[in-house]
C-alpha positions in Angstrom: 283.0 87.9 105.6 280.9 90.3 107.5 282.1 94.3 107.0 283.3 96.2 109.8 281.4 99.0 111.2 284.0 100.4 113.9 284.0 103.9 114.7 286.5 106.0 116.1 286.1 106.1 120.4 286.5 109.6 120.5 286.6 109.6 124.4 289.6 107.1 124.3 291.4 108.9 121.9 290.5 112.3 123.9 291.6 110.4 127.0 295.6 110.1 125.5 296.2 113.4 125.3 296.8 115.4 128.5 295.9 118.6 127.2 292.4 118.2 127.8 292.9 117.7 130.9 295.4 120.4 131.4 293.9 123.7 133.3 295.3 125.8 130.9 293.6 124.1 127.9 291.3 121.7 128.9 287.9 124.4 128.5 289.3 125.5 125.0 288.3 123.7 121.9 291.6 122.9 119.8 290.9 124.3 115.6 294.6 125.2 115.3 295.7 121.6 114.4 297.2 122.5 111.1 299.6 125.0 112.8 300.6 121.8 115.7 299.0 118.8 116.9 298.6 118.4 121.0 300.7 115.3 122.0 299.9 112.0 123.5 301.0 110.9 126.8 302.8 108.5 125.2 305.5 111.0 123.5 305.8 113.2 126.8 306.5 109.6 128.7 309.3 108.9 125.7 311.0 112.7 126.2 310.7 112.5 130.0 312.6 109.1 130.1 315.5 110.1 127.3 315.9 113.4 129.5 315.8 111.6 132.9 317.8 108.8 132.4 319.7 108.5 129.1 320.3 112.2 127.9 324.3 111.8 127.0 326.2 111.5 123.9 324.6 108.6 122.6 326.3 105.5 121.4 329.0 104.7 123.8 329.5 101.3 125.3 327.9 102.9 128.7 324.1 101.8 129.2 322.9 105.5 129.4 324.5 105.9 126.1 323.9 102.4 124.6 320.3 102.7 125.4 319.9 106.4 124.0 321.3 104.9 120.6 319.0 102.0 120.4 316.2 104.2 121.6 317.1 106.9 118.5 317.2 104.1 115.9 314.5 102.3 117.3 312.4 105.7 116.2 313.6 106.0 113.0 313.2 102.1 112.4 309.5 102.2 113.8 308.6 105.5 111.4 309.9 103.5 108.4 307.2 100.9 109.2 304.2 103.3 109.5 305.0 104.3 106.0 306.2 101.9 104.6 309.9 102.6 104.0 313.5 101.4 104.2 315.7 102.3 107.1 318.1 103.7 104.7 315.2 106.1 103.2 314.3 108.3 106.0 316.0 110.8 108.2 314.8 113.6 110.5 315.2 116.6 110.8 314.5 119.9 112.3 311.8 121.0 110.3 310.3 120.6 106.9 311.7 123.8 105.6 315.5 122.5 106.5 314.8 119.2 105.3 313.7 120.9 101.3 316.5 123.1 101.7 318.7 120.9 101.7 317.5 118.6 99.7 317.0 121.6 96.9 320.7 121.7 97.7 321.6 118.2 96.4 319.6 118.3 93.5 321.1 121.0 91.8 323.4 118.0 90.3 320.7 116.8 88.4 319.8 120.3 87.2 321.9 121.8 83.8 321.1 124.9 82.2 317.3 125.1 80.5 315.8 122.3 82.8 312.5 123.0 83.6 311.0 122.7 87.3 307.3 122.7 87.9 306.2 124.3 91.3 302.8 125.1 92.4 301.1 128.1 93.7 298.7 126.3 95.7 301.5 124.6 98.4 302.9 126.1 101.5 306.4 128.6 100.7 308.5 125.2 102.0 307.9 123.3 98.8 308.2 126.5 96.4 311.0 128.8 97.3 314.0 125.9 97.4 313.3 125.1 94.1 312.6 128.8 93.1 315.8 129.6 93.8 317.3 126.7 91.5 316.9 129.5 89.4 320.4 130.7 89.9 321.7 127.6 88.5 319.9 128.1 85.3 316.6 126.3 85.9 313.5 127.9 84.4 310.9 127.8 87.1 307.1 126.8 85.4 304.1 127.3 87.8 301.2 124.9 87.9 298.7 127.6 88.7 295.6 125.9 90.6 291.3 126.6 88.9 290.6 129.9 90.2 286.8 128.6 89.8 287.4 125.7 92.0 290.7 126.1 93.7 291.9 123.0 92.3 295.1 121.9 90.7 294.0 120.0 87.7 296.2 117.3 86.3 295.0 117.9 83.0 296.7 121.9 83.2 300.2 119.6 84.7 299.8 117.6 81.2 300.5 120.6 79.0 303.6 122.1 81.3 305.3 118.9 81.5 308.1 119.1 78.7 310.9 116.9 77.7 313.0 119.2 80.0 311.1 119.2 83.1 313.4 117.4 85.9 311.9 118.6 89.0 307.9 118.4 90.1 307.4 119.5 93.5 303.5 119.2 94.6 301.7 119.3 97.9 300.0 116.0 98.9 297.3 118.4 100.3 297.0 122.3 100.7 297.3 123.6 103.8 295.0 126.5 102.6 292.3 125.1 100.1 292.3 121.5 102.1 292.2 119.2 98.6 294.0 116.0 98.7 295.6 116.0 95.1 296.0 112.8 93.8 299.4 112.4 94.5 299.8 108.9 93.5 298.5 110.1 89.5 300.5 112.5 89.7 303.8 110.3 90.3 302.4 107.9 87.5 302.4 111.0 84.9 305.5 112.3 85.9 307.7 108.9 85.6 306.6 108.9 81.8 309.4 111.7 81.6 311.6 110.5 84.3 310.7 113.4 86.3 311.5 113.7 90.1 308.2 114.3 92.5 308.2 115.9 95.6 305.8 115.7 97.7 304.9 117.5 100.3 302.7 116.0 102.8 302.6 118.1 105.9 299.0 118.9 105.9 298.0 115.6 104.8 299.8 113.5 107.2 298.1 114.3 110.2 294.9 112.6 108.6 296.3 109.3 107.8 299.9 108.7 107.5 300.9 107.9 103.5 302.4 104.5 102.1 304.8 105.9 100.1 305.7 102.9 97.8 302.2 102.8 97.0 302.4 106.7 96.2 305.4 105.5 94.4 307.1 109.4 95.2 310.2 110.0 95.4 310.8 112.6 98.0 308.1 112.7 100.6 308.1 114.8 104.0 305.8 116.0 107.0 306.3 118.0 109.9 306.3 115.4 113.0 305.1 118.3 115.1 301.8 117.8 113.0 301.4 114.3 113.6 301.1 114.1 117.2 305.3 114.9 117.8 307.6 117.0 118.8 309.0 120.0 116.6 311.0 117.5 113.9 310.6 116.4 110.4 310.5 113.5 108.3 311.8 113.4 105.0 311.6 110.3 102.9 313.7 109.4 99.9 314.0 106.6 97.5 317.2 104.8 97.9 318.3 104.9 94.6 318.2 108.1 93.8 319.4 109.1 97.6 322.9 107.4 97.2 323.5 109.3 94.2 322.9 112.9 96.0 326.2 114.7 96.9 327.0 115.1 100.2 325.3 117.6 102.1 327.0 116.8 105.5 330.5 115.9 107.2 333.2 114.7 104.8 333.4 111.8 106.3 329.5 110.9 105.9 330.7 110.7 102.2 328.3 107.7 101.0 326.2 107.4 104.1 322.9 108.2 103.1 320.4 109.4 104.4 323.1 111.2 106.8 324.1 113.0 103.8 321.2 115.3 103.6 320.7 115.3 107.4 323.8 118.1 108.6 323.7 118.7 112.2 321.0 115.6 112.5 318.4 115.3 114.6 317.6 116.6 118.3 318.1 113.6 120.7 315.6 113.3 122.6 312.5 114.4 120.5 313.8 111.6 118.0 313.6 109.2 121.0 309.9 110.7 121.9 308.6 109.4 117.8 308.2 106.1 119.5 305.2 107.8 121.6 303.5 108.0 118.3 303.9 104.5 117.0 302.7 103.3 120.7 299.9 105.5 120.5 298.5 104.6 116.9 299.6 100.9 117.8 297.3 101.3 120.9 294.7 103.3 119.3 294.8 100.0 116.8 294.6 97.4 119.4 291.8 99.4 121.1 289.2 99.3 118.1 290.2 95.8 116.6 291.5 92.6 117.9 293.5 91.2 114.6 297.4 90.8 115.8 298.7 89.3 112.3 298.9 92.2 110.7 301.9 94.8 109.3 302.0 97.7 110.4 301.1 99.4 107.3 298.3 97.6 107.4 297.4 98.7 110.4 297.8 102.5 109.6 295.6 101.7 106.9 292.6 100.4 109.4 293.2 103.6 111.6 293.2 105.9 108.6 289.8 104.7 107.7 288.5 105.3 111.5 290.2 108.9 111.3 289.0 109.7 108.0 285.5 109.0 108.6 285.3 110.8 112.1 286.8 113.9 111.1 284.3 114.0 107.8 281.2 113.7 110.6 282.6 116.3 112.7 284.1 118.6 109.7 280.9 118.5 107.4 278.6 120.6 109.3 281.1 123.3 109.5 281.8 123.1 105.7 278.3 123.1 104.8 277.5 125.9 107.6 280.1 128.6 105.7 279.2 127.6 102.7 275.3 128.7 102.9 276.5 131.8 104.3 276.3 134.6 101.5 278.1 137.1 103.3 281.1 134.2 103.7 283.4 132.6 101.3 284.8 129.4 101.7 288.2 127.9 100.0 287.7 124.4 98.8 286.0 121.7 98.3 282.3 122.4 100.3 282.2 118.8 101.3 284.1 115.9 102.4 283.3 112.5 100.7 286.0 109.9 100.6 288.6 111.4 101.7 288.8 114.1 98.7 289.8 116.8 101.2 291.2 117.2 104.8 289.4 119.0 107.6 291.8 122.3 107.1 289.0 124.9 106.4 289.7 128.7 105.3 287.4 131.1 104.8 287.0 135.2 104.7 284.2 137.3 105.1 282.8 140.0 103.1 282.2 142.3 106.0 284.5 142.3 108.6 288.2 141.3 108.3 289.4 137.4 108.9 291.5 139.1 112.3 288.2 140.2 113.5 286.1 136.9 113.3 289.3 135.7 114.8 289.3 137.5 117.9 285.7 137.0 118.1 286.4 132.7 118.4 289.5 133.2 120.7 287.3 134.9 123.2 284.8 132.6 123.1 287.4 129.7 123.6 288.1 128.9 120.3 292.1 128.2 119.9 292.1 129.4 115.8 293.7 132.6 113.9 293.9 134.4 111.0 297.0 134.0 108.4 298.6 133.4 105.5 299.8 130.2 106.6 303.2 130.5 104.3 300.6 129.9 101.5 301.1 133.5 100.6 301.1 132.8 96.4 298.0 130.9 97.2 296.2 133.7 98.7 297.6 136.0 96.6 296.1 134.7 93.4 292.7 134.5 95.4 292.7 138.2 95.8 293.2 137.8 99.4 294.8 140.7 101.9 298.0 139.5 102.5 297.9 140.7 105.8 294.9 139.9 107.4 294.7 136.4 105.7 292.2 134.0 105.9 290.7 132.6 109.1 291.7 128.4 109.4 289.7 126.4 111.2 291.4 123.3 111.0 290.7 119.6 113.0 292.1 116.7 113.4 290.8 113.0 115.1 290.4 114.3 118.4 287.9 117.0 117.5 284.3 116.3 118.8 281.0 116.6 117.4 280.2 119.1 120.5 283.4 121.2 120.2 282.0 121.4 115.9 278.5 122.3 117.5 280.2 125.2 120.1 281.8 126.5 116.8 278.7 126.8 114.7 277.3 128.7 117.7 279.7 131.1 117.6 279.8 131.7 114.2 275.7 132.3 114.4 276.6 135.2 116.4 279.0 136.8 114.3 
């Protein structure tokens, strides 16, 4: 069987999203993708047509209402099959904060006084402080502390925390900060030994290749839906049997009804309806590089993952390798991407001028970035990091073009 050698049509995928065609943004080149993806036509389409034709309370007998039911669990159907889930395992929400909130919430049953729960300092606040604060029902909180050498979290460090009363691991699928994909799925594997319970938090990996969770085998998993190409929601997904065994979290009558028992309040309407833009627009991405129709779609994610992952390590490396030769600069991560080992979220500082400044410097010159903590303030912290001025992120996505990489490298010559 001959091998494939497709790459990613950057000027179709460019051509799907009318922000670069927009006035307002179509001369700026787009390095803020870790803080929001633009959005395809195809989404902006879905919310036009739900608030056009069908925004009413849906599920009446009424065809505005029928339809806006179907079209809301026809979303949450089509997400399950991206990643490879159950209807029953998903829900959405309004962000991924919410969603671990509440989810922190429900797991205090399986938490008795003396449990142990293992939290990073290398993830985003979203997957820390709601199990944190599982401290005030008497769990002692252990952190996996990432290599200060190598800004890694090592698996061999999780090894010597995990105890016979660890209960609770919550890890991030990929750093938001130092850009590493951890290797989630060995995690999971070490974990189960104990019977622990893994969360995952995948918001800054998502955007690079949505996950096959069974494969992962995790048993929480979410991502911010305004990352991957959506409107401000998020996904959070849940094994079923240890979902139907949550307490209730929503309306007393919802008693039993999971996932609508960790979902109070439930989505927003019409951006739920709008998720079908993003299936149509990976299906279409799909149908535009390859001509195979008898596959899943899992294993079509899987093709387009590959395209993605190898266009944004052409247009990423140059940049990596550019900060890192730079003495007077110092890079967080991994300095190259091979294989998918990191994502194209890349933060650096300087030693002579502050991360606001060199920030500044790249707005005016049309480059949409900024300088943060990102909510990855424990991360920073333990890098020695200012707080305040941050680190500046330059982070990509598939649409990102070799020129707009080039521009980028220009400007930083100049600084």
């Amino acid at each position: 069987m001959a091998l494939e050698n497709i790459k990613l049509d950057i000027d179709y995928v460019r051509s799907q999203f009318p922000a670069f065609k927009d006035p307002l943004s179509k001369d700026w080149s787009f390095f803020e993708n870790a803080g929001g993806s633009y959005v395809p036509k195809n989404v902006i389409d879905k919310l036009t047509e739900f608030m056009t034709a069908t925004k009413v309370q849906p599920y009446a007998e009424y065809p505005m209402s029928k339809i806006a039911g179907e079209n809301m669990d026809k979303a949450t159907e089509l997400f399950t099959k991206m990643i490879n889930a159950k209807n029953n395992e998903i829900l959405i929400g309004g962000s991924t904060s919410i969603n671990l909130y509440v989810l922190s919430n429900a797991l205090k049953k399986f938490i008795n006084k003396g449990d142990e729960i293992i939290v990073t300092n290398q993830d985003h606040e979203a997957n820390i402080s709601p199990w944190r604060r599982l401290k005030e029902s008497g769990a002692k909180i252990i952190e996996w502390k990432f290599n200060l050498d190598n800004h890694e979290l090592e698996i061999s460090q999780l090894e010597k925390l995990i105890t016979s009363k660890t209960k609770i691991l919550a890890v991030t699928h990929c750093s938001n900060i130092v850009g590493s994909i951890n290797n989630l799925k060995e995690i999971c594997k070490l974990a189960h030994k104990k019977n622990i319970i893994v969360i995952g938090d995948g918001v800054s990996y998502a955007p690079h290749g949505f996950p096959n969770v069974k494969e992962l085998d995790v048993d929480f998993y979410t991502f911010s839906l305004y990352k991957t190409y959506g409107p401000h929601l998020a996904l959070l997904y849940g094994k079923e049997e240890i979902l139907k065994d949550l307490p209730n979290q929503n309306h007393e009558f919802l008693n039993g009804n999971y996932p609508y028992t960790i979902n109070p309040g439930g989505p927003n309407h019409e951006e739920l309806v709008s998720l079908i833009g993003i299936y149509e627009y990976f299906e279409n991405l799909y149908y535009h590089h390859y001509k195979k129709d008898n596959l899943t779609m899992v294993e079509k994610i899987s093709k387009i993952n590959q395209l993605i992952s190898d266009h944004e390590e052409m247009v990423s490396n140059p940049i990596l390798e550019y900060i890192f030769k730079r003495e007077d600069l110092f890079l967080i991560g991994k300095n190259k991407i091979k294989n998918k080992n990191r994502a194209p979220t890349i933060s650096f500082t300087s030693k002579k001028i502050s991360s606001k400044k060199i920030s500044e410097i790249l707005v005016k010159n049309k480059i949409a970035t900024r300088n943060d903590n990102f909510y990855a303030w424990r991360c920073l912290e333990s890098l020695g990091i200012d707080l305040e001025d941050g680190v500046v992120r330059l982070s990509m996505t598939h649409y990102n073009s070799m020129e707009e990489t080039k521009k980028l490298i220009k400007v930083l010559e100049k600084i």
